[in-house]
N, CA and C atoms of all chains as a GROMACS GRO file, in nm:
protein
  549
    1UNK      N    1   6.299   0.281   5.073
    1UNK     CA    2   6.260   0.257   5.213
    1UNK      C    3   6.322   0.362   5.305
    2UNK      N    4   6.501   0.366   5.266
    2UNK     CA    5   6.497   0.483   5.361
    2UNK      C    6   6.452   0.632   5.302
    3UNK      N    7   6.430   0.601   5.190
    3UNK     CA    8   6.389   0.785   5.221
    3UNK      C    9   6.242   0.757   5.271
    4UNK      N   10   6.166   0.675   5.251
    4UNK     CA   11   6.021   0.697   5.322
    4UNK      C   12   6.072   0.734   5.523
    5UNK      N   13   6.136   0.657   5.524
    5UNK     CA   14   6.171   0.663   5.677
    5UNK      C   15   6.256   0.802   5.688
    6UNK      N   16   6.283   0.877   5.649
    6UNK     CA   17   6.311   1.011   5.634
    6UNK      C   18   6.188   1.089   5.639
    7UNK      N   19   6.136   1.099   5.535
    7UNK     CA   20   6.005   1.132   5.550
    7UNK      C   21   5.969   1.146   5.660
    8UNK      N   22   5.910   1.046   5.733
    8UNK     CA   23   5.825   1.036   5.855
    8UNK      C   24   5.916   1.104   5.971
    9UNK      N   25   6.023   1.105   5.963
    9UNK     CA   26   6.135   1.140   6.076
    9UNK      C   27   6.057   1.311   6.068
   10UNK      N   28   6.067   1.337   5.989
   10UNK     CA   29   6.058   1.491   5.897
   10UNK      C   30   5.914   1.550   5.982
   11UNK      N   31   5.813   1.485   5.937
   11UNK     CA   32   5.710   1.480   5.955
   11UNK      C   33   5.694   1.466   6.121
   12UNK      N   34   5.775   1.387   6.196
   12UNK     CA   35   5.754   1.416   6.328
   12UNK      C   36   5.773   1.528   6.370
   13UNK      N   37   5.933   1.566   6.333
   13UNK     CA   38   5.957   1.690   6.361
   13UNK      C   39   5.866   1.828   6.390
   14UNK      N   40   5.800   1.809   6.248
   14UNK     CA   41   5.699   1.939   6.205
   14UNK      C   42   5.629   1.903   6.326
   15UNK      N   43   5.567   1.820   6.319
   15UNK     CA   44   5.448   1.826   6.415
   15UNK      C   45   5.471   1.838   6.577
   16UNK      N   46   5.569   1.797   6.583
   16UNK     CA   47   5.665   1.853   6.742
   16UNK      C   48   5.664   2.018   6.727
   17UNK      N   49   5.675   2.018   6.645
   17UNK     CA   50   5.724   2.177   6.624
   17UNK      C   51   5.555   2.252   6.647
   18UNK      N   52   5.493   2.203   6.598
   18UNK     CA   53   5.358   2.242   6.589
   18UNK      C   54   5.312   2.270   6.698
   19UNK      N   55   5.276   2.102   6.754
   19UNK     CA   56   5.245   2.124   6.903
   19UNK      C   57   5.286   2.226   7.004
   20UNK      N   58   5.414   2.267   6.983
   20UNK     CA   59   5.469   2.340   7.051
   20UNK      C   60   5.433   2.490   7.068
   21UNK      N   61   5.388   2.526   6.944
   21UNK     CA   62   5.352   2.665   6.921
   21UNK      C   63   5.228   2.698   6.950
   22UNK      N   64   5.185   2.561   6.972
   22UNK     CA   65   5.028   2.543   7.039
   22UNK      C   66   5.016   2.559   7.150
   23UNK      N   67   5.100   2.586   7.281
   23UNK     CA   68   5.113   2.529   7.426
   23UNK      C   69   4.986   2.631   7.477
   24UNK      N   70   5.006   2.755   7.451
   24UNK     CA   71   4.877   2.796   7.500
   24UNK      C   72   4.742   2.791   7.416
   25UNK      N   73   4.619   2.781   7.392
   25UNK     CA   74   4.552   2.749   7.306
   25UNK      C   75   4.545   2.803   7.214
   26UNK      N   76   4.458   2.741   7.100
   26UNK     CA   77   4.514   2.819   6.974
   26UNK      C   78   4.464   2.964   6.942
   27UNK      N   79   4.567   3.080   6.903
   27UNK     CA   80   4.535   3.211   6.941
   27UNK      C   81   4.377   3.267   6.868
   28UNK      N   82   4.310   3.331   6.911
   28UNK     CA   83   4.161   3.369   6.877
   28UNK      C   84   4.245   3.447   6.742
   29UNK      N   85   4.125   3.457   6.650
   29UNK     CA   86   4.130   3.528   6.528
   29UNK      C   87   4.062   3.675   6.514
   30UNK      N   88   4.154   3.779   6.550
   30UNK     CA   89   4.057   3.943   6.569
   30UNK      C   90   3.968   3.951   6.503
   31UNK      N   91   3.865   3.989   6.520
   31UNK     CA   92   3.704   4.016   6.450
   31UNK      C   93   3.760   4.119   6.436
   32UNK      N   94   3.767   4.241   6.501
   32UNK     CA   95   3.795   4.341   6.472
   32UNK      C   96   3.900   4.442   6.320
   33UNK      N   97   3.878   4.420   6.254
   33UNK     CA   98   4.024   4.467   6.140
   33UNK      C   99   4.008   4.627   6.139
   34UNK      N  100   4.122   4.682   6.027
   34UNK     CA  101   4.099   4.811   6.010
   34UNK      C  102   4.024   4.837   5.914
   35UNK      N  103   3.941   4.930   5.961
   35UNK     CA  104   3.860   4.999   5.825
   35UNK      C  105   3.711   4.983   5.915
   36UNK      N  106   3.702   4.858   6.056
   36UNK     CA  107   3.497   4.848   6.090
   36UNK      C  108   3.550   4.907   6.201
   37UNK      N  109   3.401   4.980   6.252
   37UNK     CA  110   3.405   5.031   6.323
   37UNK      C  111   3.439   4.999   6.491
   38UNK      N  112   3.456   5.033   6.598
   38UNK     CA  113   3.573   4.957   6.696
   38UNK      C  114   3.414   4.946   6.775
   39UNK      N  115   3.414   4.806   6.784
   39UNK     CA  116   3.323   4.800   6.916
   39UNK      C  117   3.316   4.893   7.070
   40UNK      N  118   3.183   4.955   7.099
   40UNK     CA  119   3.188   5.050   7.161
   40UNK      C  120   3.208   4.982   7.342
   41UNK      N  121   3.247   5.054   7.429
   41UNK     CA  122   3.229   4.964   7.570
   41UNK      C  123   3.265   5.053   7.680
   42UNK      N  124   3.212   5.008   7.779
   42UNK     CA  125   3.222   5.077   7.912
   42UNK      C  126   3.328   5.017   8.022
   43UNK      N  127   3.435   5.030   8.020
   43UNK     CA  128   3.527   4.940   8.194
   43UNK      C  129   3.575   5.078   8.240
   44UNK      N  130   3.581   5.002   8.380
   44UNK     CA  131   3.642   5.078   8.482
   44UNK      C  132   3.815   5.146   8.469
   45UNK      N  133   3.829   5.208   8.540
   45UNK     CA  134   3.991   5.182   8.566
   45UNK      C  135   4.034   5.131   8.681
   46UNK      N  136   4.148   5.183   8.695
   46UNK     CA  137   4.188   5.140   8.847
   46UNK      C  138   4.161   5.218   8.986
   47UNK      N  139   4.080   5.305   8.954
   47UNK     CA  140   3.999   5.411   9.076
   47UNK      C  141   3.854   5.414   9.063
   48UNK      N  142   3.831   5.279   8.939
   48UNK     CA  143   3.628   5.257   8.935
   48UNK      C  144   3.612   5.376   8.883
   49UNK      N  145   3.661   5.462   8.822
   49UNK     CA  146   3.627   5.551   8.730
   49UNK      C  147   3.592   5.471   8.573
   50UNK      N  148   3.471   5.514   8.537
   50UNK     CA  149   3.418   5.454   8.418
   50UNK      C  150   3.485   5.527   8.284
   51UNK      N  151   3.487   5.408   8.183
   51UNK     CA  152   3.569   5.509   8.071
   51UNK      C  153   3.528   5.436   7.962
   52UNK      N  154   3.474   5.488   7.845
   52UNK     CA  155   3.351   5.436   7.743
   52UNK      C  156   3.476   5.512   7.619
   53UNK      N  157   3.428   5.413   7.507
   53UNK     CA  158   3.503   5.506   7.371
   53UNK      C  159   3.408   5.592   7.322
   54UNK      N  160   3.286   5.537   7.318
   54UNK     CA  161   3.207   5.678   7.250
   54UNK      C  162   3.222   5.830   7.338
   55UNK      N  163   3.301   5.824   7.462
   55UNK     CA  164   3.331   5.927   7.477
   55UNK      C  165   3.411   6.006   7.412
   56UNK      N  166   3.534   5.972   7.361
   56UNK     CA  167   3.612   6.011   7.299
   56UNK      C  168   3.551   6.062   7.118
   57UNK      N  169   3.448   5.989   7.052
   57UNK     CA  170   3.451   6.026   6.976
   57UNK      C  171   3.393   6.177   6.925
   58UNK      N  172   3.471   6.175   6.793
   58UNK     CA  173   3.448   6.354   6.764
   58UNK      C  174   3.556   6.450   6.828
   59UNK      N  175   3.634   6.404   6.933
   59UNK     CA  176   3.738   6.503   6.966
   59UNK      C  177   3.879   6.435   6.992
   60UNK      N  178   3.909   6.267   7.011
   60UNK     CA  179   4.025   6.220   7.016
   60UNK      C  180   4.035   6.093   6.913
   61UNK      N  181   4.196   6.066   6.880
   61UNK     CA  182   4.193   5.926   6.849
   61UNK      C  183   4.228   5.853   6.988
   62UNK      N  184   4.152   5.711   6.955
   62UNK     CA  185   4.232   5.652   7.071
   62UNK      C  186   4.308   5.534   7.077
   63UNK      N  187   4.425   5.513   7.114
   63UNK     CA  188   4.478   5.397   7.144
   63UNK      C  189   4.437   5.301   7.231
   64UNK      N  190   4.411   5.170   7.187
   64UNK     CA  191   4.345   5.111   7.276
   64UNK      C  192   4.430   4.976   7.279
   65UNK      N  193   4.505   4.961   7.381
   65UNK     CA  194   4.578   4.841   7.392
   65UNK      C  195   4.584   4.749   7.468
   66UNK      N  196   4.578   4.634   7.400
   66UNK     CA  197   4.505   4.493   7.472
   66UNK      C  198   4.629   4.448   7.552
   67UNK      N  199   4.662   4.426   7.661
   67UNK     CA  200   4.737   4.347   7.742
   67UNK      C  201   4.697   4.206   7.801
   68UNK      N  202   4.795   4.129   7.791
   68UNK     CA  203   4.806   3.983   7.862
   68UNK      C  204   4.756   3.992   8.015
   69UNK      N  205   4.833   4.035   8.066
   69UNK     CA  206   4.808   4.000   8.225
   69UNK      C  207   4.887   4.138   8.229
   70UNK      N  208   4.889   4.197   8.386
   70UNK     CA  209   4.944   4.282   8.442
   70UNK      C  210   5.023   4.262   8.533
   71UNK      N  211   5.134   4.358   8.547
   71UNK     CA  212   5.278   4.239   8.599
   71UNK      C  213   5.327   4.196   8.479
   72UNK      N  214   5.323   4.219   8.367
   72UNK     CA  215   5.447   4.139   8.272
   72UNK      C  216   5.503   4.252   8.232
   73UNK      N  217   5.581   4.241   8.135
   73UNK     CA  218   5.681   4.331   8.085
   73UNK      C  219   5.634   4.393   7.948
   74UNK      N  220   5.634   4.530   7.921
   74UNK     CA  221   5.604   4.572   7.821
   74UNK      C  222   5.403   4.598   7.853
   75UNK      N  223   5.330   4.834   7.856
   75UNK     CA  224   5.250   4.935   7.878
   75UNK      C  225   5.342   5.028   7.896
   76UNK      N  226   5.449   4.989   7.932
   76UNK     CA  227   5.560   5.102   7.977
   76UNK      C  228   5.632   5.124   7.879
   77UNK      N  229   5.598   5.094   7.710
   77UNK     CA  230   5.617   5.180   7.601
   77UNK      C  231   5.560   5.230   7.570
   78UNK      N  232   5.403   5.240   7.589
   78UNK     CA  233   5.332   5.325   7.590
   78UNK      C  234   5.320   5.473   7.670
   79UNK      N  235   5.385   5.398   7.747
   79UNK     CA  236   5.378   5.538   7.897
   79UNK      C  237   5.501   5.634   7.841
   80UNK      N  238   5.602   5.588   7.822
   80UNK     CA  239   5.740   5.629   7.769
   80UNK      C  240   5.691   5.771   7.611
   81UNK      N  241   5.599   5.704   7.493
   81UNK     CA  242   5.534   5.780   7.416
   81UNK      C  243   5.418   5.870   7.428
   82UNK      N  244   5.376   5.868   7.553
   82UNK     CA  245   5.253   5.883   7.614
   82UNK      C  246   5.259   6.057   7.553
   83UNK      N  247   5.345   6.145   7.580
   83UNK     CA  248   5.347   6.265   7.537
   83UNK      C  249   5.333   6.308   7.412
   84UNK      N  250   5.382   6.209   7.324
   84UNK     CA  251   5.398   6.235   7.196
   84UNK      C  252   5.231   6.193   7.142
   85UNK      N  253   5.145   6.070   7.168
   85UNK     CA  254   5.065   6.047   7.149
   85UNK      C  255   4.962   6.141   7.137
   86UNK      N  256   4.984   6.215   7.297
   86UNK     CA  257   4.910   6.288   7.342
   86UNK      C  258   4.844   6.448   7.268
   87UNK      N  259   5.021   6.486   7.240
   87UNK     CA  260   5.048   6.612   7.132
   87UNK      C  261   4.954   6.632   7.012
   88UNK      N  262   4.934   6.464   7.007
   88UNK     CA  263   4.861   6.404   6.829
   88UNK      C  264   4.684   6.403   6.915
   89UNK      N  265   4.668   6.441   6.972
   89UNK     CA  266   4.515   6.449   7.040
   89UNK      C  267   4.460   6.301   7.091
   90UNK      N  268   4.564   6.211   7.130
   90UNK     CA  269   4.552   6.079   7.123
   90UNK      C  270   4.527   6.061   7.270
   91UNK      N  271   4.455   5.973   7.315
   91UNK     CA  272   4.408   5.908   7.422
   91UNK      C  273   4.453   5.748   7.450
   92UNK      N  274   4.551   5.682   7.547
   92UNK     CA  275   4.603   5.560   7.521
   92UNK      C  276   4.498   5.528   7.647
   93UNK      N  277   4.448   5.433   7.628
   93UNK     CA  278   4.350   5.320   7.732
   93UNK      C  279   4.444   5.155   7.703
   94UNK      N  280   4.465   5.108   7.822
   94UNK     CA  281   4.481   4.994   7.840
   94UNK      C  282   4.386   4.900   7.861
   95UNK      N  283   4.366   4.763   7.833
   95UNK     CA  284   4.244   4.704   7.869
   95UNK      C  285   4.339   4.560   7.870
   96UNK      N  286   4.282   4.530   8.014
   96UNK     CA  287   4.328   4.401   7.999
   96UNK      C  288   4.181   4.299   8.110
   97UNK      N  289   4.250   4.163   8.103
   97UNK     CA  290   4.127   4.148   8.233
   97UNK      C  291   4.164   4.121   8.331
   98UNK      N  292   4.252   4.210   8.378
   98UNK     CA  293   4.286   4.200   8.538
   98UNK      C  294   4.173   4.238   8.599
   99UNK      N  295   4.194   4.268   8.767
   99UNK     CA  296   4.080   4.351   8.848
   99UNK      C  297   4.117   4.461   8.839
  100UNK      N  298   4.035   4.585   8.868
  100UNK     CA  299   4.073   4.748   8.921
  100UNK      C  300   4.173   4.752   8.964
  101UNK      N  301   4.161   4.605   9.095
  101UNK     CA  302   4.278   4.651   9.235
  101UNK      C  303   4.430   4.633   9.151
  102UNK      N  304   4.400   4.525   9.077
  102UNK     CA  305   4.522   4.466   9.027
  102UNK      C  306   4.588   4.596   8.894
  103UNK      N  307   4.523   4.615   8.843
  103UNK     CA  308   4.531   4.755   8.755
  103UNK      C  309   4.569   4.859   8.792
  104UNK      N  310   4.557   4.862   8.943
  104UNK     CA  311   4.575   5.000   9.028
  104UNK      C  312   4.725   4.983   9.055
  105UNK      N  313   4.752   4.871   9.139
  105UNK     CA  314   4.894   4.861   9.182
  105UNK      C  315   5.023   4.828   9.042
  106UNK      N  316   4.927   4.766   8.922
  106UNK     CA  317   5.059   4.757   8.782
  106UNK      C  318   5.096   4.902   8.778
  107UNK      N  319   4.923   5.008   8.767
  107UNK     CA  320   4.990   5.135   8.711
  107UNK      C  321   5.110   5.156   8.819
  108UNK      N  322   5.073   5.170   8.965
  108UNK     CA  323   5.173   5.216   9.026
  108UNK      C  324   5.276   5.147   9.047
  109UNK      N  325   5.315   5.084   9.044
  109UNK     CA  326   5.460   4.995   9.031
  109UNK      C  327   5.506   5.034   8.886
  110UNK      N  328   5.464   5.044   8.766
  110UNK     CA  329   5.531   5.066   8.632
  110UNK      C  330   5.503   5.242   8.615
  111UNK      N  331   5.482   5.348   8.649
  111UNK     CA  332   5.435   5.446   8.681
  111UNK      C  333   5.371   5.480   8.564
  112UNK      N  334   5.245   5.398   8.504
  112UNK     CA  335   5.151   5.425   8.392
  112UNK      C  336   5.033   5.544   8.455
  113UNK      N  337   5.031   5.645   8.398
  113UNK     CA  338   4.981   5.728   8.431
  113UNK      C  339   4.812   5.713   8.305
  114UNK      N  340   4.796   5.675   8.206
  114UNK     CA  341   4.677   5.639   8.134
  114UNK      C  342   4.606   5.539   8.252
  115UNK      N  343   4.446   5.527   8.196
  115UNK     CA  344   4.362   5.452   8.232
  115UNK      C  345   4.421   5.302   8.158
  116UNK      N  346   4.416   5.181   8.294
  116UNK     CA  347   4.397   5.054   8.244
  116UNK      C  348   4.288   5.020   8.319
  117UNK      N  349   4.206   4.958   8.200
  117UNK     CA  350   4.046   4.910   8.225
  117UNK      C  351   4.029   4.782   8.222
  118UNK      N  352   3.968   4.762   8.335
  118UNK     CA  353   3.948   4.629   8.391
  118UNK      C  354   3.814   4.552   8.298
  119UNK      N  355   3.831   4.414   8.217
  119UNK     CA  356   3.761   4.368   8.126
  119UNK      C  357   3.710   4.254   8.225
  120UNK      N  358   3.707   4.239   8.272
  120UNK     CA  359   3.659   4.097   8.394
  120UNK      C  360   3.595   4.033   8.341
  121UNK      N  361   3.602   3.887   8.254
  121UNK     CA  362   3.536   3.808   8.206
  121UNK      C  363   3.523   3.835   8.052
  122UNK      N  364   3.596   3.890   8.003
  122UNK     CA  365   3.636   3.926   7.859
  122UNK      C  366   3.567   3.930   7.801
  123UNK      N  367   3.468   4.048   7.811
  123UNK     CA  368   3.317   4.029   7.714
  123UNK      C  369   3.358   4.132   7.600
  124UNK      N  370   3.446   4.269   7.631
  124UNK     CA  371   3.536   4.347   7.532
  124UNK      C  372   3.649   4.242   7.469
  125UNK      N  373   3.688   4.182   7.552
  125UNK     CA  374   3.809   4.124   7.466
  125UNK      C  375   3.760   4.033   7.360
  126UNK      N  376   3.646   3.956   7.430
  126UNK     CA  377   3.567   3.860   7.328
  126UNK      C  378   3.493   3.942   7.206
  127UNK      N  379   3.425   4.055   7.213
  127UNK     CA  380   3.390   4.133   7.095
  127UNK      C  381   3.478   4.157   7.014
  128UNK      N  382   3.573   4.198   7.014
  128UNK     CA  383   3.713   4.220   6.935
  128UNK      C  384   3.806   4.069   6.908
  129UNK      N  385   3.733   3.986   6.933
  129UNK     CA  386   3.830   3.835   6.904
  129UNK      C  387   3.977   3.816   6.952
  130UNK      N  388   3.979   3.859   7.094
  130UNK     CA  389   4.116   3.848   7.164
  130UNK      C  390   4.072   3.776   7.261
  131UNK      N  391   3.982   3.684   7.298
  131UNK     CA  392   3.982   3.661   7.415
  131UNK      C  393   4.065   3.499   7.407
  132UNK      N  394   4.138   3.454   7.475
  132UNK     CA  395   4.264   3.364   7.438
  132UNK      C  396   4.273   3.294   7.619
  133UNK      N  397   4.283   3.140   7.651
  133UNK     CA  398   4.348   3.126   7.766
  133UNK      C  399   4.503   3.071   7.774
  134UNK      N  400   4.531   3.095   7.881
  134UNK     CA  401   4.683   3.079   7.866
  134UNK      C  402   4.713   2.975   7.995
  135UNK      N  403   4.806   2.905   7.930
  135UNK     CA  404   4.839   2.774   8.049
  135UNK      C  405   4.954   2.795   8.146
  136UNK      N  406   4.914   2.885   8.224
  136UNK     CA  407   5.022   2.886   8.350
  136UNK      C  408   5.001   2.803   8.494
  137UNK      N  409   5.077   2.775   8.529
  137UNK     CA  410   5.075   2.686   8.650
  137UNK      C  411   5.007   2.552   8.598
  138UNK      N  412   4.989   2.504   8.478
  138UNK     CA  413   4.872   2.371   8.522
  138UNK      C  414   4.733   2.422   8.487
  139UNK      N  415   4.751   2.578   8.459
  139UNK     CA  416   4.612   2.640   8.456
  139UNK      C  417   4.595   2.677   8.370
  140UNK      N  418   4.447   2.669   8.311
  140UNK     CA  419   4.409   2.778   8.186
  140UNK      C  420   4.362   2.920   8.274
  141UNK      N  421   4.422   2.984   8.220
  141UNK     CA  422   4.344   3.169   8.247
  141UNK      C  423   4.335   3.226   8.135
  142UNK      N  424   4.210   3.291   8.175
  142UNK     CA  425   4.225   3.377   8.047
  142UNK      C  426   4.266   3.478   8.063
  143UNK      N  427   4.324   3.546   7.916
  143UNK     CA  428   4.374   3.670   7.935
  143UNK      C  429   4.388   3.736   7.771
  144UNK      N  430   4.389   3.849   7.688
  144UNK     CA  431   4.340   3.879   7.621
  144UNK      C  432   4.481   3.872   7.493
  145UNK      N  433   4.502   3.853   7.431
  145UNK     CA  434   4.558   3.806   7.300
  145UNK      C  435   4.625   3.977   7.307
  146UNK      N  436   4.766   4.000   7.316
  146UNK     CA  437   4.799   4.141   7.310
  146UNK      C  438   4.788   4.257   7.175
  147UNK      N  439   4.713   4.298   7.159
  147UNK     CA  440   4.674   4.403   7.042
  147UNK      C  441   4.662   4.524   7.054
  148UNK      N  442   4.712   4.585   6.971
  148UNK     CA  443   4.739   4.740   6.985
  148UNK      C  444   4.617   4.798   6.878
  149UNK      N  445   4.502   4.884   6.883
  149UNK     CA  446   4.409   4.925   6.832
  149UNK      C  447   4.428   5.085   6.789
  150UNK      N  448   4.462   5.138   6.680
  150UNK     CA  449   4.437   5.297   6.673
  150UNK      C  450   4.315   5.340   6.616
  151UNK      N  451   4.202   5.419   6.689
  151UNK     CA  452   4.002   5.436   6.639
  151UNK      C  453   4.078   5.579   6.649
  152UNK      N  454   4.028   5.626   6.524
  152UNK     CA  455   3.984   5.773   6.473
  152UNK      C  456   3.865   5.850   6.540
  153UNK      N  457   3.826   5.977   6.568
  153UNK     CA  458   3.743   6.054   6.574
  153UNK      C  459   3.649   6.004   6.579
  154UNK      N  460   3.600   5.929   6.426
  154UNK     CA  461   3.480   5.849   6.409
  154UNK      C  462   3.467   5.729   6.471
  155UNK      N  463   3.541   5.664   6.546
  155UNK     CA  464   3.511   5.588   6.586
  155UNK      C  465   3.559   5.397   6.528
  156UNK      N  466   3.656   5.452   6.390
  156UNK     CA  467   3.693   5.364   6.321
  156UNK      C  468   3.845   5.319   6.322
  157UNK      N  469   3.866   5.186   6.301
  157UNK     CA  470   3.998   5.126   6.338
  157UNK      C  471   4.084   5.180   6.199
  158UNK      N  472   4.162   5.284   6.222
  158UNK     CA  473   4.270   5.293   6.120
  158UNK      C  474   4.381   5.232   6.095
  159UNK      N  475   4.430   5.128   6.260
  159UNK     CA  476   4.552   5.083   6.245
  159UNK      C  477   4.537   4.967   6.341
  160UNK      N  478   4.598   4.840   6.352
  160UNK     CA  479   4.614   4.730   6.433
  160UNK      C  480   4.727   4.659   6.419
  161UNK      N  481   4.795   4.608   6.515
  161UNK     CA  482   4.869   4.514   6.541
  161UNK      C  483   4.861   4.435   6.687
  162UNK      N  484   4.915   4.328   6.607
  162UNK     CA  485   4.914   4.183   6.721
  162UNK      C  486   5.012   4.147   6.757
  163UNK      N  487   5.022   4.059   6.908
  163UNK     CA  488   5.094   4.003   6.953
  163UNK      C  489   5.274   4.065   6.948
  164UNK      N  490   5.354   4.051   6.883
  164UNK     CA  491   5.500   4.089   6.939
  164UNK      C  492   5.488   4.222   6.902
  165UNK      N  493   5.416   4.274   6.766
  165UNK     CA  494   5.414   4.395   6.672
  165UNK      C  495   5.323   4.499   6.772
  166UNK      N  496   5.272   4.472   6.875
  166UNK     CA  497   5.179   4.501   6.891
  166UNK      C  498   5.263   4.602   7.097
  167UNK      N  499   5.402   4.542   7.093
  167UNK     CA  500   5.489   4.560   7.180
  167UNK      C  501   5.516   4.733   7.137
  168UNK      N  502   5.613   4.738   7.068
  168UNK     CA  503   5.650   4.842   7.035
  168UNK      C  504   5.542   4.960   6.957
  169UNK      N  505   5.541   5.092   7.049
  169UNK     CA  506   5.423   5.181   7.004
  169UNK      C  507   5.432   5.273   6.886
  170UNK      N  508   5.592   5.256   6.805
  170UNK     CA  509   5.659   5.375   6.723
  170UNK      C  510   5.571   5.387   6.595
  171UNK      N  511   5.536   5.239   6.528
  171UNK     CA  512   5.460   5.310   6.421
  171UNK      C  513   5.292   5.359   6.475
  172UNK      N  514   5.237   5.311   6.592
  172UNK     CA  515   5.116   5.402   6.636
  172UNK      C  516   5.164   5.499   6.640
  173UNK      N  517   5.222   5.578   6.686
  173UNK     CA  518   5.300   5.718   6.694
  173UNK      C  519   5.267   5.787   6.550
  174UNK      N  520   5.377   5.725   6.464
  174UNK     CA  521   5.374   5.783   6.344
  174UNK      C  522   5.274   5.801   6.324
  175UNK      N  523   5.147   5.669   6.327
  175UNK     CA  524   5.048   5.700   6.235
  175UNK      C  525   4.968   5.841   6.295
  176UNK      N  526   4.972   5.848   6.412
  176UNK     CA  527   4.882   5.956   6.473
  176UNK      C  528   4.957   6.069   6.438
  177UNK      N  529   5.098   6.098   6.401
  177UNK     CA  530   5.114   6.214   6.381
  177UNK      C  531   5.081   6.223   6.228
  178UNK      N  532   5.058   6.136   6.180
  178UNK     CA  533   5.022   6.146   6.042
  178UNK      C  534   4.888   6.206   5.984
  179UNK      N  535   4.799   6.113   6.108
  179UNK     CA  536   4.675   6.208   6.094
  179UNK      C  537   4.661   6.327   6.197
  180UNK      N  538   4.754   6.397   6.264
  180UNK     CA  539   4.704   6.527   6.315
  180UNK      C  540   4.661   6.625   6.230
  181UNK      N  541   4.543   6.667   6.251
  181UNK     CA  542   4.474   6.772   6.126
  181UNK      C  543   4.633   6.875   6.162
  182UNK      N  544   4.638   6.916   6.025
  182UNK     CA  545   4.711   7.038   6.021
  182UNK      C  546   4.669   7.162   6.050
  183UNK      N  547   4.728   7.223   6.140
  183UNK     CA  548   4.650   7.352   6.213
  183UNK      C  549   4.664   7.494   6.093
   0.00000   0.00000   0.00000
């Protein structure tokens, strides 16, 4: 009996723990991997200057890095 | 972004192009670069239709609120147009092994 009631103690835990790692929703799964080709696209910058990747191709690599919000760190 | 900006030369050396994309606005993109002094393009995704093609599009619960905002990922596309390298979320902070990898592929002159 008490180890079943251990158990379940256990088992709350995890799932406290779970929930927790959940607080923002659960994270999307990249379509994107290495090796397919990078979906192509057109955004602005911050002067409405337009900026597409198929520009780049044939003469750069490019880094393309996804940020949270702006204003955070890193 | 401001490890990116910090490698920005070295990237650059490697024929590399760093684009930021997040889904802030322009305006809001305009004043991060200038307050963090990011000198690359950050591109405004408004309604995460890039972030959603690439499977980052994620909301986040601040204030009481869901917003969305794009799952942080670091992308390196080749010449051709193909993903040679990715990382997510914390890995996705630090730019040193993008670095490497681009100096790895600089054609040798």
């Amino acid at each position: 009996m008490r180890k079943i009631g251990i158990a379940l103690l256990l088992g709350c835990c995890l799932l406290t723990a779970e929930a927790q790692t959940q607080k923002d929703s659960v994270p999307p799964v990249p379509k994107i991997k290495v090796g397919d080709l990078a979906p192509d696209f057109t955004l602005v910058d911050g002067n409405g200057q337009p900026h597409s990747l198929h520009d780049y191709k044939g003469k750069k690599n490019v880094v393309l890095a996804f940020y949270v919000f702006a204003f955070t760190p890193n | 972004m401001k490890n990116f900006q910090q490698n920005l030369s070295k990237l650059e050396a490697f024929d590399t192009q760093v684009l930021g994309v997040s889904m802030d606005s322009p305006f809001a993109n305009k004043a991060f670069a200038a307050q963090t002094g990011v000198t690359f393009p950050l591109l405004s995704d408004i309604g995460g239709k890039v972030s959603t093609e690439y499977g980052l599009y994620k909301e986040y619960d601040k204030f009481n609120t869901k917003i969305p905002g794009a799952r942080r990922a670091t992308y390196l596309i080749d010449t051709d147009g193909k993903v040679v390298e990715m990382q997510v979320d914390s890995e996705a902070i630090d730019p040193t092994k993008t670095v490497t990898m681009c100096a790895l592929r600089k054609p040798k002159a």
